[in-house]
C-alpha positions as CSV (number, residue, x, y, z in Angstrom):
1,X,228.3,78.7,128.0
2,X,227.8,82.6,128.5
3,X,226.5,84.5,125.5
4,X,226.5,88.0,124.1
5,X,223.1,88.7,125.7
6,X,224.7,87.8,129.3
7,X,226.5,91.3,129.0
8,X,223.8,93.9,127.8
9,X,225.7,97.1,128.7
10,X,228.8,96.1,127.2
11,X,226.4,95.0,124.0
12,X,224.8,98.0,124.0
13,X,227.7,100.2,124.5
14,X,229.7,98.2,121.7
15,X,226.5,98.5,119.2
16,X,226.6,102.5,119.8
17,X,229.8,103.4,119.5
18,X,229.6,101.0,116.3
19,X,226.8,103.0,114.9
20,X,228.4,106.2,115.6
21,X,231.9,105.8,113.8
22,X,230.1,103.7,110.8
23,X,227.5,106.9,110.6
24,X,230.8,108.7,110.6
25,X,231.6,107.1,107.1
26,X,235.0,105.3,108.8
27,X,233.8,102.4,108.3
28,X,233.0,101.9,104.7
29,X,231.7,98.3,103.2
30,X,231.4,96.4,106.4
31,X,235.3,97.2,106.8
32,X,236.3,97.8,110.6
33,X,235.9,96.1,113.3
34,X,235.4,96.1,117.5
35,X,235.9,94.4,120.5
36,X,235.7,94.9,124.5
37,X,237.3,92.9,126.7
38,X,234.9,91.0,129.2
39,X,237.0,89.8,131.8
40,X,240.3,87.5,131.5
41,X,238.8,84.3,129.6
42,X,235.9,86.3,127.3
43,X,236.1,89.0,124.6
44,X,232.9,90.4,123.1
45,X,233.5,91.4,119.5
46,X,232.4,92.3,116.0
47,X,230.9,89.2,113.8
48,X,232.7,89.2,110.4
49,X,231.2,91.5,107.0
50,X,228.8,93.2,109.1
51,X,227.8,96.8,108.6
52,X,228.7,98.7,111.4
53,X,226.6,102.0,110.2
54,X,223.7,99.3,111.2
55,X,225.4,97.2,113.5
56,X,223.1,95.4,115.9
57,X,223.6,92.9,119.2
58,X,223.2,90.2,116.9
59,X,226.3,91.3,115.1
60,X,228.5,90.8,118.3
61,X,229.9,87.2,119.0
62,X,232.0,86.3,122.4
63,X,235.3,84.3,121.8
64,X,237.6,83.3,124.3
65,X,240.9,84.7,125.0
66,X,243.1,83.1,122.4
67,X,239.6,84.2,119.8
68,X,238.0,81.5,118.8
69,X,234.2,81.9,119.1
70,X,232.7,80.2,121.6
71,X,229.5,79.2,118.9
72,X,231.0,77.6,116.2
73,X,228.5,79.0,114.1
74,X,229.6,82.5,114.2
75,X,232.7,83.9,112.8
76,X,234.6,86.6,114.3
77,X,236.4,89.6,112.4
78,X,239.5,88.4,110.7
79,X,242.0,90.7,112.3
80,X,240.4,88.8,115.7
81,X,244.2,87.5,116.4
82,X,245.4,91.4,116.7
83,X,243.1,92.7,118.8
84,X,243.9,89.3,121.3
85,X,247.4,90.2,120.9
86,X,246.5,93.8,122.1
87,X,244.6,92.8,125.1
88,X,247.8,90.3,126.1
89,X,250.1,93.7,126.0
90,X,248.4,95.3,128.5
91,X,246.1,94.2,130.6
92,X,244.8,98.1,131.0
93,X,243.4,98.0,127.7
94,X,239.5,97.5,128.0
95,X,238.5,97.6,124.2
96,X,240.0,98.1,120.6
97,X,238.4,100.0,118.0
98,X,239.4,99.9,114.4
99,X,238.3,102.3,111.8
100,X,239.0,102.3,108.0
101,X,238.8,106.4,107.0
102,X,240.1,108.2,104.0
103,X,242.8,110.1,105.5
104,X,244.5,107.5,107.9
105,X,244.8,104.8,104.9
106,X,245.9,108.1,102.8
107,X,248.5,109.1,105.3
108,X,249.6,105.3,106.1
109,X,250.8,105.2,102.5
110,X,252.1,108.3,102.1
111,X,254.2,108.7,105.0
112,X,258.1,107.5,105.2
113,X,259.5,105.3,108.0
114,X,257.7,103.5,110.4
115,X,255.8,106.1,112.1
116,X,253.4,109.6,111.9
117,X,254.9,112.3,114.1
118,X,252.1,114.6,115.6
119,X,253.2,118.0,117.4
120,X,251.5,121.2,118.5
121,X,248.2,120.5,118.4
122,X,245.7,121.1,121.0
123,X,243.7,117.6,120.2
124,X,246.7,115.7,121.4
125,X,245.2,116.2,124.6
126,X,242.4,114.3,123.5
127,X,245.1,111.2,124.2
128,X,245.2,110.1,128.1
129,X,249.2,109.7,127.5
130,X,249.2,113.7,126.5
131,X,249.0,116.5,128.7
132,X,250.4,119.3,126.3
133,X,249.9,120.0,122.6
134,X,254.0,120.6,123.0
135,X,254.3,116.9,123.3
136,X,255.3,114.8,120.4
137,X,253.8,111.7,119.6
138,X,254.9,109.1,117.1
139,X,252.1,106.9,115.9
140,X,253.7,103.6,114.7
141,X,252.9,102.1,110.9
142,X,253.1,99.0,110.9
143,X,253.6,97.0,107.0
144,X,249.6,95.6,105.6
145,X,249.6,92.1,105.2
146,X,246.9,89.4,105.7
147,X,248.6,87.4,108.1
148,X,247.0,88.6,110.7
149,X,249.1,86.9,113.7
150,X,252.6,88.4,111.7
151,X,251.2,91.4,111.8
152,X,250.1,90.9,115.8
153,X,253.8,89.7,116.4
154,X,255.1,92.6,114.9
155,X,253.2,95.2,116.9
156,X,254.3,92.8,119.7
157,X,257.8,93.4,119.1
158,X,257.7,97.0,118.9
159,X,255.3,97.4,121.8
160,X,258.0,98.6,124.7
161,X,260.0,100.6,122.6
162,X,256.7,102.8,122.0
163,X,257.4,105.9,124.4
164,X,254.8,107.1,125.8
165,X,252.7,104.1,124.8
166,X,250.3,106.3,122.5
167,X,247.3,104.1,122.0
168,X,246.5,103.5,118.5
169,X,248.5,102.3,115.2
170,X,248.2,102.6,111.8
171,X,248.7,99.3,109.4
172,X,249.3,100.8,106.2
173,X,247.2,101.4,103.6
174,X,244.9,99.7,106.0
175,X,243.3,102.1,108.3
176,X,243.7,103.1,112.3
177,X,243.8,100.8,116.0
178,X,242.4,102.8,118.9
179,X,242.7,101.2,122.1
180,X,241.3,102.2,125.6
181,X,240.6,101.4,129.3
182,X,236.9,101.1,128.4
183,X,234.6,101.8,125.3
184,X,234.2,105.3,126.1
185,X,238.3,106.1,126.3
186,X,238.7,103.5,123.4
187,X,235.8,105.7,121.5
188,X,237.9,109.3,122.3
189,X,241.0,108.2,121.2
190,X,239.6,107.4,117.8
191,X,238.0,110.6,117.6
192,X,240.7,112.6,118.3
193,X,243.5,110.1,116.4
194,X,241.2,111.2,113.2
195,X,240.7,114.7,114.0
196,X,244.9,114.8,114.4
197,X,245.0,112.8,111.0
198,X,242.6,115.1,108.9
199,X,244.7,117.9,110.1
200,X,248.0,116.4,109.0
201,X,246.3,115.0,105.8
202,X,245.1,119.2,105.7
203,X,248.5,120.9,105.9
204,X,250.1,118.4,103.2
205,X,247.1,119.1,100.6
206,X,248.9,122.8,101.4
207,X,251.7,121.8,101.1
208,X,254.2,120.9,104.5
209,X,253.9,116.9,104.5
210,X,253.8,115.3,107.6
211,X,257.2,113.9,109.6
């Protein structure tokens, strides 16, 4: 049976870019959580209540595709069954990412409908499905809930209508999914859904609210 330590880059690249967005105060109180997608039968991701500030390789468990953890010793996040459901959507998608910051669980709340429009800003290009800060992007909201596969079905049975495919979500009063080919892509898009979000969250403190 393969184990975490079978894949050091992955582990090591997982364990940084864990460090880096914890340091980064978005993940607060152990909340968050990440995976990477090994190959079509293995997922490496985050054990559950760990601190991702300090995560460590020992904080990473592997689960098979449906995510159940292949020791049964470990336990996985609990939002394990949306990031699975991710990975089944497209097979592109390399690792998910998901932070817990102020402003996207501020803005998830505050804003009507079921998604965050975003226009005009240069960071959009920070997106690979953006090549112009002319281009508008919805960012879907999906309802908070704790049953985690609903809440996987439900992204599922949005997923094509989402045009262009713009690779993250917010779960309300819950926090952000970033998704990418690899770690790295997975790593930008969260950097610059957040920077896009702080700005929004910016201009309705002065008072235009976001659409």
């Amino acid at each position: 049976m393969p184990t975490p330590a079978d894949f050091p880059q992955l582990v090591a690249d997982l364990v940084t870019t864990g460090r880096l967005l914890g340091a980064r105060g978005w993940c607060p109180a152990t909340g968050g959580n990440f995976s990477a997608r090994i190959d079509s039968n293995y997922r490496l991701i985050t054990q559950s209540g760990r601190d991702k500030a300090r995560l460590s390789d020992a904080d990473l468990l592997l689960c098979d595709a449906a995510g159940k953890a292949l020791d049964p010793g470990s336990k996985p996040s609990d939002e394990t069954a949306l990031h699975m459901r991710l990975y089944q959507l497209d097979d592109g998608i390399g690792a998910v990412l998901h932070t817990h910051s102020v402003v996207a669980t501020v803005l998830s709340r505050l804003t009507p409908g079921d998604a965050l429009s975003m226009q005009g800003f240069e960071m959009q290009k920070a997106l690979s499905v953006c090549s112009s800060h002319e281009q508008t992007l919805r960012l879907p909201i999906f309802a908070n809930t704790q049953d985690i596969p609903a809440l996987a079905a439900a992204v599922a049975s949005t997923w094509q209508e989402q045009t262009p495919q713009v690779p993250g979500l917010l779960v309300r009063g819950h926090g952000l999914y970033a998704w990418g080919q690899d770690i790295a892509q997975a790593q930008r898009h969260v950097e610059g859904l957040e920077f896009l979000l702080d700005c929004l969250w910016q201009e309705q403190l002065l008072g235009r609210r976001p659409a």
